[in-house]
Each structure stands twice: as C-alpha cells, then as structure tokens.
PDB file of N, CA, C and O in Angstrom:
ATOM      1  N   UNK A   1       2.090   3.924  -1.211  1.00  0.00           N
ATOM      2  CA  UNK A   1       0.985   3.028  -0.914  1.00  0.00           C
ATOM      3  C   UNK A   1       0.728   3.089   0.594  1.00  0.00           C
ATOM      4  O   UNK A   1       1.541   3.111   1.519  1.00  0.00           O
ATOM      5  N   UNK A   2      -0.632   3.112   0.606  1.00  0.00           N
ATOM      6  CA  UNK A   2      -0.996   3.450   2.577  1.00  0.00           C
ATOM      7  C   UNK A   2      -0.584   1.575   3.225  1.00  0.00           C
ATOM      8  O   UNK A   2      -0.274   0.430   2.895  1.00  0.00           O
ATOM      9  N   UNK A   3      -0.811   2.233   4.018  1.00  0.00           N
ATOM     10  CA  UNK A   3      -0.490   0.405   5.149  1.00  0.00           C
ATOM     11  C   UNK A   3      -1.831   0.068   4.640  1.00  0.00           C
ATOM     12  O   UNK A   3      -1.887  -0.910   3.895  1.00  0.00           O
ATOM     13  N   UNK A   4      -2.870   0.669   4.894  1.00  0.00           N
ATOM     14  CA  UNK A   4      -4.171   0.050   4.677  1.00  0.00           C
ATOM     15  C   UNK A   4      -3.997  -0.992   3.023  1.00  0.00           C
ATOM     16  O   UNK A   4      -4.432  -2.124   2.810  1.00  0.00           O
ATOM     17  N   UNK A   5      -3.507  -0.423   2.442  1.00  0.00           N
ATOM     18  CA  UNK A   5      -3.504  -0.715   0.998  1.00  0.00           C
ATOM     19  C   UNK A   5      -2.662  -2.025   0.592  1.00  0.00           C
ATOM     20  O   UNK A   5      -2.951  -2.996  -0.107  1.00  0.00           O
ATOM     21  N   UNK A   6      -1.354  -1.619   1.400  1.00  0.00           N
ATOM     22  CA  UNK A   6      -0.379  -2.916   1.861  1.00  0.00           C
ATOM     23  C   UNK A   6      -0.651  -4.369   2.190  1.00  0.00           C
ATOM     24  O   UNK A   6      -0.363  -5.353   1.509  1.00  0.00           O
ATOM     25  N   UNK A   7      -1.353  -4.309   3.540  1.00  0.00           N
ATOM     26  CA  UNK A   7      -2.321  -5.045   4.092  1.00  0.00           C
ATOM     27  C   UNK A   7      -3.631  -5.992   2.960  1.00  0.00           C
ATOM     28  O   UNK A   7      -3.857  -7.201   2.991  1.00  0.00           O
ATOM     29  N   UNK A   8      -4.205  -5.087   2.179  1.00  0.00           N
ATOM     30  CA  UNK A   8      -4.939  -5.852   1.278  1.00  0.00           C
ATOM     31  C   UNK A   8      -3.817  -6.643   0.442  1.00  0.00           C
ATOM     32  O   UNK A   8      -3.614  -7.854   0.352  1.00  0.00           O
ATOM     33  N   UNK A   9      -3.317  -5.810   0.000  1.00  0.00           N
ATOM     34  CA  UNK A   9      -2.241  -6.845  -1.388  1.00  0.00           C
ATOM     35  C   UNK A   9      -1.759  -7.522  -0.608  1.00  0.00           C
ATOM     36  O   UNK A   9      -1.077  -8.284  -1.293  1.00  0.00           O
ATOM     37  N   UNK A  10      -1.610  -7.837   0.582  1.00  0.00           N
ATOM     38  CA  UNK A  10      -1.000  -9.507   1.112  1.00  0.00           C
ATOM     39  C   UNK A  10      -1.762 -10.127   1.098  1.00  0.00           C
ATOM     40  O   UNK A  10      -1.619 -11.219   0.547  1.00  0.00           O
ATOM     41  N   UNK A  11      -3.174  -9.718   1.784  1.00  0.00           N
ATOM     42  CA  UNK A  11      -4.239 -10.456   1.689  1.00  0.00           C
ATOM     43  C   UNK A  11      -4.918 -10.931   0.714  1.00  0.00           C
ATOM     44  O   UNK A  11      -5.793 -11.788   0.842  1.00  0.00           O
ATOM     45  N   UNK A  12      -4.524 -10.343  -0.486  1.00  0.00           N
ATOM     46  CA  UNK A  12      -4.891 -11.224  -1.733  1.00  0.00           C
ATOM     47  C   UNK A  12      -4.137 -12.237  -2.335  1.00  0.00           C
ATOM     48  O   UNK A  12      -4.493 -13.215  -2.993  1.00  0.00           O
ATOM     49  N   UNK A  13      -2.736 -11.726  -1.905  1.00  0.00           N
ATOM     50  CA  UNK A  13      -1.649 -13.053  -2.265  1.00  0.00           C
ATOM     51  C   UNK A  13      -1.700 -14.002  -1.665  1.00  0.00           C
ATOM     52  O   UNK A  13      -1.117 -14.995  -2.101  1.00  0.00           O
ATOM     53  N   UNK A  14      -2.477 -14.068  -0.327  1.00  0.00           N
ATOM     54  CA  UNK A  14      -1.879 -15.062   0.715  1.00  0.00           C
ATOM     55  C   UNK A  14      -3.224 -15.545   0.460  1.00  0.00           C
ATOM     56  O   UNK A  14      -3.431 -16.477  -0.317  1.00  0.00           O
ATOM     57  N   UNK A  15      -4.477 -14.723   1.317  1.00  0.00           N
ATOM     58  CA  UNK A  15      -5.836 -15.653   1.343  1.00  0.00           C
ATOM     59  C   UNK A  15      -6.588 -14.636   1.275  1.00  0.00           C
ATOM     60  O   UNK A  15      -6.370 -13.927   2.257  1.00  0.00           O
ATOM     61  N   UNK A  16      -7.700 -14.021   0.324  1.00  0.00           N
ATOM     62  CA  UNK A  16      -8.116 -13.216   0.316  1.00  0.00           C
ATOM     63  C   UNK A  16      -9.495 -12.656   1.134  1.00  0.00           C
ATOM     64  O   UNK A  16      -9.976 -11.525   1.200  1.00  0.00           O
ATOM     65  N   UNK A  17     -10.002 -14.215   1.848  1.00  0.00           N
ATOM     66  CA  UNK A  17     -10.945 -14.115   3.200  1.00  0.00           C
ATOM     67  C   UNK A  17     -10.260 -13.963   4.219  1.00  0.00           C
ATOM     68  O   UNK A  17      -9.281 -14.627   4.558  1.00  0.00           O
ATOM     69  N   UNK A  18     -10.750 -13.071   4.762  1.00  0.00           N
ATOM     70  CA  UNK A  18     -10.623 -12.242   6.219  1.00  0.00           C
ATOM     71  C   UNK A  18     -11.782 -13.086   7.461  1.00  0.00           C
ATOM     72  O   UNK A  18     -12.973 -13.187   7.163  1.00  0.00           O
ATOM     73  N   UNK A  19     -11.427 -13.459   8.379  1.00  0.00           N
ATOM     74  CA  UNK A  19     -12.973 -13.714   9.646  1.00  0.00           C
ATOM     75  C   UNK A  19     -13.163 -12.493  10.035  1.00  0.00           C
ATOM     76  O   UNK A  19     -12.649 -11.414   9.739  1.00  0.00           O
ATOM     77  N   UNK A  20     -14.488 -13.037  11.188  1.00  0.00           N
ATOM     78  CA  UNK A  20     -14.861 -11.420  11.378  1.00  0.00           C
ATOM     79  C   UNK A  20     -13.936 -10.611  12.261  1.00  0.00           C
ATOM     80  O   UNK A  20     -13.961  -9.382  12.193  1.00  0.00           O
ATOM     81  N   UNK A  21     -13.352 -11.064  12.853  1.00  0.00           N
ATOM     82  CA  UNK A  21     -12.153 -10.574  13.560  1.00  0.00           C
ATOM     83  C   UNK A  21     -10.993 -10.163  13.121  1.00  0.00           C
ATOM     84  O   UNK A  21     -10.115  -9.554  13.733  1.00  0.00           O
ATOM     85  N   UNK A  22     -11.027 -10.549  11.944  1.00  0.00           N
ATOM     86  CA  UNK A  22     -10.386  -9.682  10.914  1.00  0.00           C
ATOM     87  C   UNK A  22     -10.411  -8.576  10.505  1.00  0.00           C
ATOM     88  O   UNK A  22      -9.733  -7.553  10.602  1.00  0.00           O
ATOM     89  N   UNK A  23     -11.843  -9.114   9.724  1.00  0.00           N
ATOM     90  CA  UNK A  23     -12.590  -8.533   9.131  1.00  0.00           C
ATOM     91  C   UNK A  23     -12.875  -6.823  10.140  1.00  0.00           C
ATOM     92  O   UNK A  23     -12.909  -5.826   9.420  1.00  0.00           O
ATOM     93  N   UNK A  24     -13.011  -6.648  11.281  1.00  0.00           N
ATOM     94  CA  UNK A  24     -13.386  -5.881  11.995  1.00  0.00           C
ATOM     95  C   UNK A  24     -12.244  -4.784  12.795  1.00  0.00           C
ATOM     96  O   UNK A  24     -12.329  -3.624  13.199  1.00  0.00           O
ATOM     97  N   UNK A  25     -11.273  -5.713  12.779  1.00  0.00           N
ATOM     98  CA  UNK A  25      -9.516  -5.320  13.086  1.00  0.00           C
ATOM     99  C   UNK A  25      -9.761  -4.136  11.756  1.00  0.00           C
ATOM    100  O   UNK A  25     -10.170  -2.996  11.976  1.00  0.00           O
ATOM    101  N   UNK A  26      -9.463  -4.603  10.522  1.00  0.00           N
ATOM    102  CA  UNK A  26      -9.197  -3.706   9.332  1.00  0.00           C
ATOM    103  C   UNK A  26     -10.005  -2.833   8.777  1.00  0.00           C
ATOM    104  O   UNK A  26      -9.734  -2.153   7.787  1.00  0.00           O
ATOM    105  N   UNK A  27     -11.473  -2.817   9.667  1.00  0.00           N
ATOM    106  CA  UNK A  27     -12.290  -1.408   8.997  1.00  0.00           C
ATOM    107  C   UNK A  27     -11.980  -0.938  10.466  1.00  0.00           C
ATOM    108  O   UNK A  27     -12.308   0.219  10.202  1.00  0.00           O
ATOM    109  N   UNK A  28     -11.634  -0.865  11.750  1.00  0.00           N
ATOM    110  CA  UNK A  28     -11.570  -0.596  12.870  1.00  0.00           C
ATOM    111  C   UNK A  28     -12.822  -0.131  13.514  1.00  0.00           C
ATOM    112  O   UNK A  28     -13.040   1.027  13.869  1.00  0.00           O
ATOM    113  N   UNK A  29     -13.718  -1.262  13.645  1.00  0.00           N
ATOM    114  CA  UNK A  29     -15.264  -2.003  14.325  1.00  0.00           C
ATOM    115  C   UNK A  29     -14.539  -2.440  15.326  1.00  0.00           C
ATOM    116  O   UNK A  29     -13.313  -2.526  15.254  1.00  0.00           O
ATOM    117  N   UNK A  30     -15.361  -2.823  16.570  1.00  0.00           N
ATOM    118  CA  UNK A  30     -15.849  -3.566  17.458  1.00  0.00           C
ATOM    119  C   UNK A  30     -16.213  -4.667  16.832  1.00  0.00           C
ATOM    120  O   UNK A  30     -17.039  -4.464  15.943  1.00  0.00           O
ATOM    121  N   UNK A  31     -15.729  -6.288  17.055  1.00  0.00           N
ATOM    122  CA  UNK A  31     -16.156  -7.096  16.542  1.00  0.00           C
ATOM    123  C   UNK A  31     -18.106  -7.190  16.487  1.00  0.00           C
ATOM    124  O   UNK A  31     -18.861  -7.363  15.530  1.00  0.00           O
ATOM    125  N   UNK A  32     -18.335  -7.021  17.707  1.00  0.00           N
ATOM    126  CA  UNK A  32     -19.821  -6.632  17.995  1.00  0.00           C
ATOM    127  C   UNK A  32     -20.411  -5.674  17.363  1.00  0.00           C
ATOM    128  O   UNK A  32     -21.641  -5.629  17.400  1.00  0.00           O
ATOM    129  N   UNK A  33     -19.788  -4.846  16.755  1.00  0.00           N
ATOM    130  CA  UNK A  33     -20.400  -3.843  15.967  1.00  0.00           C
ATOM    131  C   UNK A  33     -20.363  -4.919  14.755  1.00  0.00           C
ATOM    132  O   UNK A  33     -21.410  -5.494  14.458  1.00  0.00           O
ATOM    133  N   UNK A  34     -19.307  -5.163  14.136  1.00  0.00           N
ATOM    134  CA  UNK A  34     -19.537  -5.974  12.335  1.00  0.00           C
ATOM    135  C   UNK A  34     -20.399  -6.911  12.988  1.00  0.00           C
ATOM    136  O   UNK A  34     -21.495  -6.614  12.513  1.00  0.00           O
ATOM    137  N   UNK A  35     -20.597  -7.937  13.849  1.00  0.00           N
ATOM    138  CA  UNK A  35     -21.704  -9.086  14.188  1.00  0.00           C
ATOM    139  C   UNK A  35     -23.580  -8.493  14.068  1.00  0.00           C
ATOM    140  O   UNK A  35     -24.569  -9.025  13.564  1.00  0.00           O
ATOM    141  N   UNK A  36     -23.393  -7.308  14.727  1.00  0.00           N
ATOM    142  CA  UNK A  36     -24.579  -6.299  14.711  1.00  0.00           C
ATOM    143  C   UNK A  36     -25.356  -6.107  12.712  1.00  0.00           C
ATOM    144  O   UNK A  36     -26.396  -6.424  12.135  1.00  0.00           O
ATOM    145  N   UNK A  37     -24.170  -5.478  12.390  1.00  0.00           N
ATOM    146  CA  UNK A  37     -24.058  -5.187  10.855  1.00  0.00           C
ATOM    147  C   UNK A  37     -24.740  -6.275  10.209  1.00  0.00           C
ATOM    148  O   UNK A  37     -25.754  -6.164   9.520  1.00  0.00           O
ATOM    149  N   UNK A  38     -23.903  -7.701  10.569  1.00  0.00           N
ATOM    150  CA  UNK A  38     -23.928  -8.706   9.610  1.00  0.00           C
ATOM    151  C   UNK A  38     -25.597  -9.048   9.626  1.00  0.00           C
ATOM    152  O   UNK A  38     -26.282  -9.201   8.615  1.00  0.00           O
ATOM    153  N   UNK A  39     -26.148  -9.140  11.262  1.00  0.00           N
ATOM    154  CA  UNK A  39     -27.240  -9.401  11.415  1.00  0.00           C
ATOM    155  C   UNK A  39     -28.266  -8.545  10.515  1.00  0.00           C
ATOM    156  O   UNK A  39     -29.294  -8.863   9.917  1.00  0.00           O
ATOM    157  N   UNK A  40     -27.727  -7.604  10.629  1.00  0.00           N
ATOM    158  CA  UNK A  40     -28.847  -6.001  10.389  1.00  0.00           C
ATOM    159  C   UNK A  40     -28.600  -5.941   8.897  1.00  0.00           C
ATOM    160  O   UNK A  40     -29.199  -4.962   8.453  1.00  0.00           O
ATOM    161  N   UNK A  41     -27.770  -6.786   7.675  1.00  0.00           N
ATOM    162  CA  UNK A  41     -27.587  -6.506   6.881  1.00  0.00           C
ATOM    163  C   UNK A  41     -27.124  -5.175   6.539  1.00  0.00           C
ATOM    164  O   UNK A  41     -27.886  -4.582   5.776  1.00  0.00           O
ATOM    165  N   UNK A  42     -26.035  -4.512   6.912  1.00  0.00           N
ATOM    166  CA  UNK A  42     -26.059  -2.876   6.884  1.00  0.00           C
ATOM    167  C   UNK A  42     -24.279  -3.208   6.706  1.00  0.00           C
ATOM    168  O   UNK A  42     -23.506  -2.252   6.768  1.00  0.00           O
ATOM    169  N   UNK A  43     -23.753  -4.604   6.490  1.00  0.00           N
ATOM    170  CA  UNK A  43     -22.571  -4.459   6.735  1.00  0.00           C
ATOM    171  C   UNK A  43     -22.124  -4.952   5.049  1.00  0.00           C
ATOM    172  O   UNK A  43     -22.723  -5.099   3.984  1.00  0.00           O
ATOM    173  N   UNK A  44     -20.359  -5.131   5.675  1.00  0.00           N
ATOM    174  CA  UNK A  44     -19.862  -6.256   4.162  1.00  0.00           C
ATOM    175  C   UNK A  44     -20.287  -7.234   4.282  1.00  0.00           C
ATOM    176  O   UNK A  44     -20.576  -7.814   5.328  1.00  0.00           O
ATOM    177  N   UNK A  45     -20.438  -7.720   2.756  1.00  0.00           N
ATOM    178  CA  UNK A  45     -21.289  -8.610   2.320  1.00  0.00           C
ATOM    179  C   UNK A  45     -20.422  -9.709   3.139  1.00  0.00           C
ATOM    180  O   UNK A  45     -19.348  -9.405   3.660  1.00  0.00           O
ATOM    181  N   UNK A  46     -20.992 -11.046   3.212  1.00  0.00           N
ATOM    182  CA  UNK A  46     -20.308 -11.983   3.978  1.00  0.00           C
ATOM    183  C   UNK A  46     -20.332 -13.622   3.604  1.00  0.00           C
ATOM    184  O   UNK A  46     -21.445 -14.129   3.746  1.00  0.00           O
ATOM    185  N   UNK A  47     -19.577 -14.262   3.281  1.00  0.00           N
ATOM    186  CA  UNK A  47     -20.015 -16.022   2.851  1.00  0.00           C
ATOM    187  C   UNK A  47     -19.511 -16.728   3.754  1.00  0.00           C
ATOM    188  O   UNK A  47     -18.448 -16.886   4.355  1.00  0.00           O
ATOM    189  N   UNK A  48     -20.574 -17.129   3.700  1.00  0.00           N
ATOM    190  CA  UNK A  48     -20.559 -18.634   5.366  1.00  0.00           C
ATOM    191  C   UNK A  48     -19.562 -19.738   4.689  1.00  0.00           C
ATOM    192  O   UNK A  48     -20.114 -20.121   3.657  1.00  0.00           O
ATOM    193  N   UNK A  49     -18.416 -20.343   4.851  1.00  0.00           N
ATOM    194  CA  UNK A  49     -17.550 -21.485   4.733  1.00  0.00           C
ATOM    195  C   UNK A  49     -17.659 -22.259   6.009  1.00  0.00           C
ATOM    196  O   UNK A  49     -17.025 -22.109   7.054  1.00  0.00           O
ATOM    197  N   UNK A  50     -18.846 -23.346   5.624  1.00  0.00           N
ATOM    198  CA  UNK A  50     -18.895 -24.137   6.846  1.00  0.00           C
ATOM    199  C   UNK A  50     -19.790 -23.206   7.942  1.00  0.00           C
ATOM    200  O   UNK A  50     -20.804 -22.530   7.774  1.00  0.00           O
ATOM    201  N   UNK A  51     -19.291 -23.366   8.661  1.00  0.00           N
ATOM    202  CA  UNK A  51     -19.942 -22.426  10.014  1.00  0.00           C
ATOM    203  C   UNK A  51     -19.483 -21.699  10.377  1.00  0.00           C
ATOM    204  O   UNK A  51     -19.747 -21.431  11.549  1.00  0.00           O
ATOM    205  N   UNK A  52     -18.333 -20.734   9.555  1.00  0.00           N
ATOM    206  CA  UNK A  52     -17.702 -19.376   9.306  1.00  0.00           C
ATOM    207  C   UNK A  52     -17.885 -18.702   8.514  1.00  0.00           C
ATOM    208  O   UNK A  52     -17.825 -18.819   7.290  1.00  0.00           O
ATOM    209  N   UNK A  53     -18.238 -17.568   9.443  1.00  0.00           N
ATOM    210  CA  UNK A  53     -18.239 -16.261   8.272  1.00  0.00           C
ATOM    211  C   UNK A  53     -17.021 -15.290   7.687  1.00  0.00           C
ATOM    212  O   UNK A  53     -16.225 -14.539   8.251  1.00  0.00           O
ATOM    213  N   UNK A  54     -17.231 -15.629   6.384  1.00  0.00           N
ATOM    214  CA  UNK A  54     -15.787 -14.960   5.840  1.00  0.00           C
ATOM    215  C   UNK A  54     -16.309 -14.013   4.444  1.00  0.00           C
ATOM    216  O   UNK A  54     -17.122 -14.135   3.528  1.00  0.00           O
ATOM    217  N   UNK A  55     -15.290 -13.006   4.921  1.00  0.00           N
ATOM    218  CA  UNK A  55     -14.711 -11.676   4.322  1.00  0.00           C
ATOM    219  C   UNK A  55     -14.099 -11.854   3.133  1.00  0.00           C
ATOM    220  O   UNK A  55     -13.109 -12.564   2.957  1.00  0.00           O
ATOM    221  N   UNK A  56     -14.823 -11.048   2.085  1.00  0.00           N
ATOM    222  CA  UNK A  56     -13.565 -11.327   0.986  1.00  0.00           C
ATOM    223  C   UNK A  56     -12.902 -10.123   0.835  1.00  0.00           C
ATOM    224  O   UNK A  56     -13.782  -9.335   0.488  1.00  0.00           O
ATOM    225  N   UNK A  57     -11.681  -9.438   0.908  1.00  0.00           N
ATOM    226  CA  UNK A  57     -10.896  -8.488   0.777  1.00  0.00           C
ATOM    227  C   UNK A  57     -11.669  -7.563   0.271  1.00  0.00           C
ATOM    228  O   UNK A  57     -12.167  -6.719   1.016  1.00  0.00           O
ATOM    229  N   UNK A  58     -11.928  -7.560  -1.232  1.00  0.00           N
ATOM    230  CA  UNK A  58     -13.012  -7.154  -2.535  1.00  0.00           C
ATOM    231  C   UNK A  58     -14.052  -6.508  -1.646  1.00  0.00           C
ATOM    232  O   UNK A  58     -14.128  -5.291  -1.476  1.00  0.00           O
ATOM    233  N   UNK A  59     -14.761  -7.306  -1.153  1.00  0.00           N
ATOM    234  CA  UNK A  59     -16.118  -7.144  -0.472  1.00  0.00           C
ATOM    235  C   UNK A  59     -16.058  -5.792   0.633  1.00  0.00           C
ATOM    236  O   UNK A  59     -16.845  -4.846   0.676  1.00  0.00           O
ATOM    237  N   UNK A  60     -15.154  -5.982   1.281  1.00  0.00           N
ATOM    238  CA  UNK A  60     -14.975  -5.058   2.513  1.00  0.00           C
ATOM    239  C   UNK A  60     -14.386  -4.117   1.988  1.00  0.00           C
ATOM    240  O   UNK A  60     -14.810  -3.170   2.649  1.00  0.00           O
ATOM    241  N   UNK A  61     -13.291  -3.468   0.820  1.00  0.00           N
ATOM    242  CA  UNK A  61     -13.020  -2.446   0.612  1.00  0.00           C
ATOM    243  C   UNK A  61     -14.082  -1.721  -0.193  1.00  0.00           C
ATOM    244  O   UNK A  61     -14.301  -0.510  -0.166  1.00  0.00           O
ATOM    245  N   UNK A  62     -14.840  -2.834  -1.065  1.00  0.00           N
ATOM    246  CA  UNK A  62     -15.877  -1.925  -1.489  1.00  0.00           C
ATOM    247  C   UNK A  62     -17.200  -1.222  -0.905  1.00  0.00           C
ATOM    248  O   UNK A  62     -17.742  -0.170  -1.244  1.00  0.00           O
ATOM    249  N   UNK A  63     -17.573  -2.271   0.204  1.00  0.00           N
ATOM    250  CA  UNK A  63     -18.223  -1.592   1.034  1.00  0.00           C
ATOM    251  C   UNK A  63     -18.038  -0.202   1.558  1.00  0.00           C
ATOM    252  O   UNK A  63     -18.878   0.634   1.890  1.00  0.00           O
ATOM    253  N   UNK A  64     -16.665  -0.159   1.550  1.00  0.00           N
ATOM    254  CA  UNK A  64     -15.941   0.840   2.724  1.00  0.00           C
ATOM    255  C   UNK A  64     -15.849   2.138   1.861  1.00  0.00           C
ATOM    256  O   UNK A  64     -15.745   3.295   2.270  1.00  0.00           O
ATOM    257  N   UNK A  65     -15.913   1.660   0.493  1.00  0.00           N
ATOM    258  CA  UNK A  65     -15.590   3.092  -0.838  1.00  0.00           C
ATOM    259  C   UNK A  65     -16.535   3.613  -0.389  1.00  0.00           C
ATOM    260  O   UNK A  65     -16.451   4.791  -0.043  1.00  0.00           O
ATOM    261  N   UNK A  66     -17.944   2.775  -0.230  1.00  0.00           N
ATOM    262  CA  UNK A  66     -19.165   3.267  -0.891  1.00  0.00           C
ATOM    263  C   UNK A  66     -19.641   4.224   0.301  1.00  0.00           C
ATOM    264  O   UNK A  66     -20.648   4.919   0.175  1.00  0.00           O
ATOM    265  N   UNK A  67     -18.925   4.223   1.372  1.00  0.00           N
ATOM    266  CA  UNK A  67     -19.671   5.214   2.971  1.00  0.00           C
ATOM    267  C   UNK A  67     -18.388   6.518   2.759  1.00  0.00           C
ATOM    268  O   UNK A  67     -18.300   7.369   3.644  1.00  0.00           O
ATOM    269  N   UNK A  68     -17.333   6.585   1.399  1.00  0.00           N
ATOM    270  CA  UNK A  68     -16.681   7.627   1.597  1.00  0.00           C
ATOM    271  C   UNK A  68     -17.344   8.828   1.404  1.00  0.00           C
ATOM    272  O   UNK A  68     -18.167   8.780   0.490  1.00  0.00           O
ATOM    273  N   UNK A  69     -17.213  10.254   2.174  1.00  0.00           N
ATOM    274  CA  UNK A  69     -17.888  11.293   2.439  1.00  0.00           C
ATOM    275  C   UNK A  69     -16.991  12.173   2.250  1.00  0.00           C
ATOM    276  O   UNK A  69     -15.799  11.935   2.445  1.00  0.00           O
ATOM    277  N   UNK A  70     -17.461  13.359   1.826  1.00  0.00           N
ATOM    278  CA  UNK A  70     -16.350  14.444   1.583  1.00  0.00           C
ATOM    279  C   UNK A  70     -15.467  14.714   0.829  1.00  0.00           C
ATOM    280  O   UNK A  70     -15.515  14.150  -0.264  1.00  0.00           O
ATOM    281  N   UNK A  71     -14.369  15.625   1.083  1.00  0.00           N
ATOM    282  CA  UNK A  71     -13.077  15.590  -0.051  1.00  0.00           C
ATOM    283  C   UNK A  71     -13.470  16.123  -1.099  1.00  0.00           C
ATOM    284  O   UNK A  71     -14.651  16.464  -1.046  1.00  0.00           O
ATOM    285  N   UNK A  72     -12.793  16.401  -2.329  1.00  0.00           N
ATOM    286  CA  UNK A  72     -12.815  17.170  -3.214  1.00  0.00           C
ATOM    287  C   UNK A  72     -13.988  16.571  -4.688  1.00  0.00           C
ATOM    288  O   UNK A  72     -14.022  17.116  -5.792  1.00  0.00           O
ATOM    289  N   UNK A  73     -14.707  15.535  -4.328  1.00  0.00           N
ATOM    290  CA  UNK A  73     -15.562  15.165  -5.215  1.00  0.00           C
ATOM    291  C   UNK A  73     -16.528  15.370  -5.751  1.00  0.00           C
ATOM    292  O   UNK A  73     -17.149  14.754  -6.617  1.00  0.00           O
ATOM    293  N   UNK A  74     -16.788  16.846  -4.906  1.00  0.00           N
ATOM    294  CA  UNK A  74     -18.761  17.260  -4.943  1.00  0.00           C
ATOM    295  C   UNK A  74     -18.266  18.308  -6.494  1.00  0.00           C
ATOM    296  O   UNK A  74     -19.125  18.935  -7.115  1.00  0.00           O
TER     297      UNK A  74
END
C-alpha cells in the first residue's frame, strides 16, 4: 500500500474532511493554487461547514483519478 493510500485510510477512520490546507498538502498544490481551483470551479468538489471549506477524502481522490494520464491504459 503507497503512503498516499495509507494516509487516506486514516483519514477515513479518523475524519474523512480534509481543510484546504490539507486538502492541498495531499494533492501537493500551493494552497493558492486549490483556493484559485475552488474559485474557478476546476478543482475538488468542496462543502462549506460553517465558514469552512472542507474536503471529503472520496472527493479529492476522485478528482485526482480523473486527471490520470498515461500508463498502460490506451
């Protein structure tokens, strides 16, 4: 299992929203880049709790499938 992969399965046991600083740590963004995204709609999907924006684990890895390029799939 990769660390990347590791990292999620805690994050689903423990709390499965990420902030954006999280959120941006684990796709390895510039927080300003995911803030850019969020604005521009071009990013993971995102739910406001209160006057925070939060990550759901789910959300951000699937985003992240969907920009995979290359490799043995064509």
């Amino acid at each position: 299992m990769t660390d990347t992969a590791q990292r999620a399965q805690v994050a689903r046991k423990t709390c499965p929203f990420l902030n954006a600083k999280q959120t941006a740590f684990h796709l390895g963004l510039a927080c300003s880049t995911l803030k850019r995204m969020r604005q521009t709609g071009t990013g993971p999907k995102c739910r406001m709790h209160g006057r925070m924006c939060r990550y759901h684990i789910d959300d951000i890895e699937a985003w992240s499938a969907a920009r995979a390029r290359g490799g043995d799939d064509a």
